[in-house]
C-alpha positions in Angstrom: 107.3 71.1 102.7 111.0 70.1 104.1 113.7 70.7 100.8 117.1 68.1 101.1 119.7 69.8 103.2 123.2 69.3 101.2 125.5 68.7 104.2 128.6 70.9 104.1 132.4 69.7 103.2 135.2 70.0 104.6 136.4 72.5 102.2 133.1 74.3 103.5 132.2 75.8 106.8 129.1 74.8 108.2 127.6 78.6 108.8 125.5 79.4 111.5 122.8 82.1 112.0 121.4 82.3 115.7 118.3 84.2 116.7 118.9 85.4 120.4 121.8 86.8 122.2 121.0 87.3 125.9 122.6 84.8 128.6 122.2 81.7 126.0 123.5 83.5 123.2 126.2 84.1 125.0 126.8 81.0 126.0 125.9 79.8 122.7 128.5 82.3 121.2 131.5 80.9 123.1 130.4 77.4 122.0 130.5 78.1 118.4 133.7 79.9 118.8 135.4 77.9 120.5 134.4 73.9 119.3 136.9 73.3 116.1 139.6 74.6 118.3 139.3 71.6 120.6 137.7 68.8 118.8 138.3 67.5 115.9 135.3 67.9 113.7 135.0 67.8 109.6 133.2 71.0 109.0 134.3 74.5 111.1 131.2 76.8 112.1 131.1 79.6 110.8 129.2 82.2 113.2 127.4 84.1 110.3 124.5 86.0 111.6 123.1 86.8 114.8 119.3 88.2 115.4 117.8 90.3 118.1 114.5 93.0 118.0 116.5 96.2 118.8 119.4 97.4 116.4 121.8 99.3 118.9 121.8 96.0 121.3 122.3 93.4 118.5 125.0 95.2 116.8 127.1 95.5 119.9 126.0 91.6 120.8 127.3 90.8 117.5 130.8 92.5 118.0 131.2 91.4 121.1 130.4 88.0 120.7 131.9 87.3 117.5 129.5 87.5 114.8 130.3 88.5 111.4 126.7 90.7 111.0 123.5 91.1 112.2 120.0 91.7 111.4 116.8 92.2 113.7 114.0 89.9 111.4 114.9 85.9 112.3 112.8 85.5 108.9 115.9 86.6 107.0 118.0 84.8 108.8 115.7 81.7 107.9 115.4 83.2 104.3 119.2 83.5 103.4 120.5 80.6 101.1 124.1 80.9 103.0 122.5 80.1 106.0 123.2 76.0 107.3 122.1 75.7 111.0 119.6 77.9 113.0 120.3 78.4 116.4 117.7 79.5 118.6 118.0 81.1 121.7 114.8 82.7 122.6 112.1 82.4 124.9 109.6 79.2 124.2 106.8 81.1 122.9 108.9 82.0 119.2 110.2 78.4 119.3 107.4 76.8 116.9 107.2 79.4 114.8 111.3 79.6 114.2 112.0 76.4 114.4 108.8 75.1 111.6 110.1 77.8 109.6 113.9 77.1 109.7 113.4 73.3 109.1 111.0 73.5 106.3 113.3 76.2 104.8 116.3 73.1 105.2 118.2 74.6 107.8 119.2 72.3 110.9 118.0 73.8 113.6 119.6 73.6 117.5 116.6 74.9 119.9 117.3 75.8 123.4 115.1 73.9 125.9 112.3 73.9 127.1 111.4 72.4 123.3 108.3 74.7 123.6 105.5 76.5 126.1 102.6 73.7 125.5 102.8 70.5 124.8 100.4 70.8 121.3 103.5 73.6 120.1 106.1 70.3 120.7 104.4 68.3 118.8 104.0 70.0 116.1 107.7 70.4 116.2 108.5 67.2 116.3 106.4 66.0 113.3 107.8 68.6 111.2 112.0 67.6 112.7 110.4 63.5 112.0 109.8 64.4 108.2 112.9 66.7 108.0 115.0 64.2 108.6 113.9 61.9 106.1 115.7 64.2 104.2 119.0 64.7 105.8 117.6 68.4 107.5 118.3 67.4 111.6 116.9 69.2 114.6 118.1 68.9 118.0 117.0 70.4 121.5 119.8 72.4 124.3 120.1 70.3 127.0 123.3 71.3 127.6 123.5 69.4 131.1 123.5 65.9 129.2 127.4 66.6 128.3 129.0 67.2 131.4 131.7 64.7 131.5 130.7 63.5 135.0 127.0 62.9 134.1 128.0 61.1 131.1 130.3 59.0 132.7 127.3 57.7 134.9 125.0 57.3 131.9 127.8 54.8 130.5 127.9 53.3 134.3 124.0 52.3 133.8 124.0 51.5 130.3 127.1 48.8 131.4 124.6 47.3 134.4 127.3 48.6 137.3 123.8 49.4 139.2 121.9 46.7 138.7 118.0 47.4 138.3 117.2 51.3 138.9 114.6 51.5 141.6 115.1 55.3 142.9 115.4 58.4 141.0 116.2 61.7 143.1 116.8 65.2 141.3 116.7 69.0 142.8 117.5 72.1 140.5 118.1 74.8 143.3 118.6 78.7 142.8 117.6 81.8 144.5 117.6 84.8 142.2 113.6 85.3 143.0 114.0 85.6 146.5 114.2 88.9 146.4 110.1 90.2 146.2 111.5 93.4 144.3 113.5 91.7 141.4 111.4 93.1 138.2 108.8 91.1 136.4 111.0 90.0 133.5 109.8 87.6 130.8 110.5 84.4 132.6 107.3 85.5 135.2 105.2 85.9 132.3 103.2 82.7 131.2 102.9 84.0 127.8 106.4 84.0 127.2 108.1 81.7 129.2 105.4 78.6 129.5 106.0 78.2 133.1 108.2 79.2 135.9 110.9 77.0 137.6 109.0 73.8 136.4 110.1 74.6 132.8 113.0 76.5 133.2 115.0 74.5 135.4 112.8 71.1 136.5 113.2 70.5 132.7 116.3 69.6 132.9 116.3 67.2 135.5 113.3 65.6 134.1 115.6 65.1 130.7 118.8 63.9 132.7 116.5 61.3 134.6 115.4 59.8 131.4 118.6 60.3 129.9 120.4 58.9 132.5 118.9 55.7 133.2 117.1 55.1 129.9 113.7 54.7 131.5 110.8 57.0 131.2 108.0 58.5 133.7 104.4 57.2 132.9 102.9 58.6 136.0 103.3 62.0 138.2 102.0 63.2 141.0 103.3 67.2 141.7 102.6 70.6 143.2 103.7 74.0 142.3 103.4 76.8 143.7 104.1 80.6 143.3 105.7 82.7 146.7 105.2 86.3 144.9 102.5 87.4 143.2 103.2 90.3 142.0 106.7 92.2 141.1 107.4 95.6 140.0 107.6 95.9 136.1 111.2 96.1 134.5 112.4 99.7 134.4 111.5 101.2 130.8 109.1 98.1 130.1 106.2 99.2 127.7 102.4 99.5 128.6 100.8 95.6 128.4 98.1 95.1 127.1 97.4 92.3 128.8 95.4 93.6 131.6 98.3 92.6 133.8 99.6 95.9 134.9 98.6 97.5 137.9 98.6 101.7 138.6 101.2 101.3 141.2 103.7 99.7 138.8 103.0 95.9 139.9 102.5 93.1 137.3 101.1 89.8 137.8 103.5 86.7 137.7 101.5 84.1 135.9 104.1 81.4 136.9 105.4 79.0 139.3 108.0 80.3 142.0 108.6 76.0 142.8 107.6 72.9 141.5 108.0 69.3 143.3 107.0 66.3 142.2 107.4 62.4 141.9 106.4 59.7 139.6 106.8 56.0 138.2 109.1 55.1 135.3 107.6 52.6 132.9 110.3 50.2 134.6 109.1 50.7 138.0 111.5 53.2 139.7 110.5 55.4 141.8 111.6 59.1 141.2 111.1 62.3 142.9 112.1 66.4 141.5 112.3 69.7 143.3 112.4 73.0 141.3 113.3 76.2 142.8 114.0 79.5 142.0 113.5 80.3 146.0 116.2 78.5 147.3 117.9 81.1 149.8 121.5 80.4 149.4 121.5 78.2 146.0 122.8 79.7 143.0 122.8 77.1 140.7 122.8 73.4 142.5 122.0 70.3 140.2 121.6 67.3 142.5 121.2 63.6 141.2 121.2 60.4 142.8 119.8 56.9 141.1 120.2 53.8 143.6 119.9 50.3 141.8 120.2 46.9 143.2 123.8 46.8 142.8 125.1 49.6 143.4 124.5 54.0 143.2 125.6 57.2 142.1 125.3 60.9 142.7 126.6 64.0 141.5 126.3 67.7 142.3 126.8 70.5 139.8 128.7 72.9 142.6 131.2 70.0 142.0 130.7 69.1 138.8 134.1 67.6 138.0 133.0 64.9 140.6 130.8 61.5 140.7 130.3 59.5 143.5 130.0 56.0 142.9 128.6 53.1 145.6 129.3 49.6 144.5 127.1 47.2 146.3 128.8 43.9 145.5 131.8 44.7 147.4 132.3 43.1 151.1 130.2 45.4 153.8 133.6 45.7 155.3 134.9 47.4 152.1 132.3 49.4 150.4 131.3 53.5 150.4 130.8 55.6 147.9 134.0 56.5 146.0 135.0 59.7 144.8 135.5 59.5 141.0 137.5 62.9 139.4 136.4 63.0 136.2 139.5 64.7 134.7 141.0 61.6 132.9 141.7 62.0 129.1 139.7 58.4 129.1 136.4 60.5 130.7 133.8 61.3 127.8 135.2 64.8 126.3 138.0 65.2 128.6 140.6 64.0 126.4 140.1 67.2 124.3 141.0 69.6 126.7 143.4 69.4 130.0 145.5 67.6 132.0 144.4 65.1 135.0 143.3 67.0 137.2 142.3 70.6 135.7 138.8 70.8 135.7 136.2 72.1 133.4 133.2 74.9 133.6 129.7 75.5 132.9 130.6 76.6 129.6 132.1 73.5 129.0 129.0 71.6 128.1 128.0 73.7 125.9 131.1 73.4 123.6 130.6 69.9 123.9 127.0 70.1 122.8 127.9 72.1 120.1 130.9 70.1 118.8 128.3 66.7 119.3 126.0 68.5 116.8 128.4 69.6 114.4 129.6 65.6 114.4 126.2 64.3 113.9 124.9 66.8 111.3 127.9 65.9 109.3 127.6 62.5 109.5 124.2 62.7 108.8 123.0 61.2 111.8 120.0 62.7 114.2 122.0 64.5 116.7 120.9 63.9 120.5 118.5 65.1 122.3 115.6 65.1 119.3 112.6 67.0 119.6 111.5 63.7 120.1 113.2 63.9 123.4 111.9 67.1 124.3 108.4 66.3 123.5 108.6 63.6 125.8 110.0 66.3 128.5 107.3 68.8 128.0 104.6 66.3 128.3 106.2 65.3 131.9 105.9 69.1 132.7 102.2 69.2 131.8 101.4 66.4 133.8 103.1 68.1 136.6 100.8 71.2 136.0 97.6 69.0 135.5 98.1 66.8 138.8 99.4 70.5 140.6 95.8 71.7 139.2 93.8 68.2 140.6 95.2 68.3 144.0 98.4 66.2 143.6 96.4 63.5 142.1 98.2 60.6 139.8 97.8 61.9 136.0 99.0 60.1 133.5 102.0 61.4 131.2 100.5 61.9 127.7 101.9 59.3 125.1 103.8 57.6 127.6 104.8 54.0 126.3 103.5 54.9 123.1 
């Protein structure tokens, strides 16, 4: 049973507790720090509590990050009346279970993405964030990628008709950091934990900007995946499994995919393909879109992500190509809170911005964006992916699409 969230005042900081503090904690961290100090929101986060499994390593995150205590059970976090919003930042598996718990305790919750491992766990998490918020208790999923200023300037290029009707979607998430056949099996090579491999951890996210982007969602998907190396030493100090995964020489099993492509059919008719790698030799972390409409295009590339590239196709032949748009103007979306023309902004940025668009939508009472609505919709594109990669690239139908 949800309780009524009382939404805090401005004479009363909105505290935080967040359950993680590896590379999104981090991340996370600076956001909460650093939010009130650029935009002007009603309530200030407080950054209360922060949660990890092993004492020593949570106490230093804690101090070093900028939280005022810490504790190693998330169920106390969760428990504590002080507590507003739960952040959580750990891998998919513990998402249900945290986030169930955290909304039915009242606490808004901000999940990192993917929403969960399977699509059965995302549902269920979205039918409990659907009846929270019929009583003011909101829920919202990370994808932090939505806010940078030059991806939202497209989405308001689309939404104005500047391209027309979309007929092509094209998206690649690149990296490399698995190239190497003797980086460890960490978590994120172990279904159990992490749901899936590249497909979740990255082709998430260009399945949600996509959608986001143009509005549109994929009905139909026809993908591959594929995993390059089997089997990785285990992480230094890593316990025995149990899971009869380990090997006598040290190997474990990676139970995920290395690369994921894939393309599918929008329920408007565009035509959009994905690539996912975490074996792309020489890519560190490149986020290419490009969405062609009848009058006109755009693409954009994360290694320059202060950039957009804009085609307008009703110009005279003799005067059109793509234009290089800086997206530094205090009229871009979020840009007037922080620098001059001209003095771009960093990965970190999007999360501050995510953070200070929840904090403005959980005090207005409003469902902040992306919903677990919105992830659900993502991790049922993923398990299409896997279904079609299992049926030899066949076309499967995305679950609950056009529903």
């Amino acid at each position: 049973m949800v309780t009524s969230k009382r939404l805090s005042s401005p004479s009363r900081p909105l505290a935080v507790g967040m359950i993680g503090y590896a590379s999104m904690g981090a991340a996370h961290s600076q956001a909460w720090r650093t939010a009130h100090r650029f935009f002007d929101l009603p309530v200030v986060p407080e950054m209360r509590v922060v949660c990890g499994r092993t004492p020593g390593a949570t106490a230093d995150a804690a101090h070093k990050l900028g939280w005022q205590s810490w504790v190693t059970s998330w169920q106390e976090v969760v428990g504590r009346d002080d507590i507003d919003v739960v952040d959580i930042c750990t891998p998919g598996g513990s998402h249900l279970e945290i986030a169930v718990a955290a909304l039915e305790a009242g606490k808004h919750v901000l999940c990192e993405k993917p929403l969960a491992n399977t699509v059965p766990d995302a549902e269920a998490m979205a039918v409990v964030a659907a009846r929270a918020a019929e009583v003011g208790v909101w829920a919202s999923v990370g994808f932090n990628y939505r806010r940078v200023p030059a991806i939202a300037l497209a989405r308001q290029l689309i939404e104005a008709g500047r391209l027309g009707r979309v007929r092509h979607i094209r998206a690649q998430y690149l990296q490399d950091w698995l190239v190497d056949p003797d980086y460890p099996l960490v978590w994120r090579l172990r279904k159990d934990e992490a749901g899936s491999g590249a497909l979740g951890d990255i082709g998430s996210h260009i399945v949600d900007l996509a959608q986001f982007l143009t509005g549109q969602h994929l009905v139909q998907i026809s993908g591959a995946l594929d995993t390059f190396v089997t089997q990785r030493p285990l992480p230094h100090g890593s316990p025995t499994w149990t899971d009869g995964s380990e090997g006598s020489d040290g190997m474990g099993e990676v139970t995920v995919d290395d690369a994921a492509v894939f393309f599918g059919r929008t329920d408007e008719g565009a035509l959009a393909t994905f690539e996912a790698s975490r074996f792309a030799t020489g890519r560190k972390n490149s986020i290419r879109i490009e969405v062609n409409g009848s009058r006109g295009s755009f693409w954009f590339d994360f290694e320059s992500m202060n950039e957009l590239h804009v085609y307008d196709g009703t110009v005279p032949a003799a005067q059109a190509g793509f234009r290089r748009i800086l997206v530094t103007e205090a009229e871009h979306p979020y840009i007037g809170s922080w620098w001059p023309p001209g003095h771009g902004l960093g990965y970190e940025h999007t999360f501050t911005h995510e953070i200070a668009d929840f904090v403005l939508d959980v005090s207005a009472g409003r469902q902040p964006s992306p919903s677990f609505a919105d992830g659900l919709a993502v991790q049922r594109v993923l398990a299409a992916v896997e279904t079609s990669s299992r049926n030899a690239s066949r076309w499967t139908p995305v679950q609950g699409a056009g529903a």
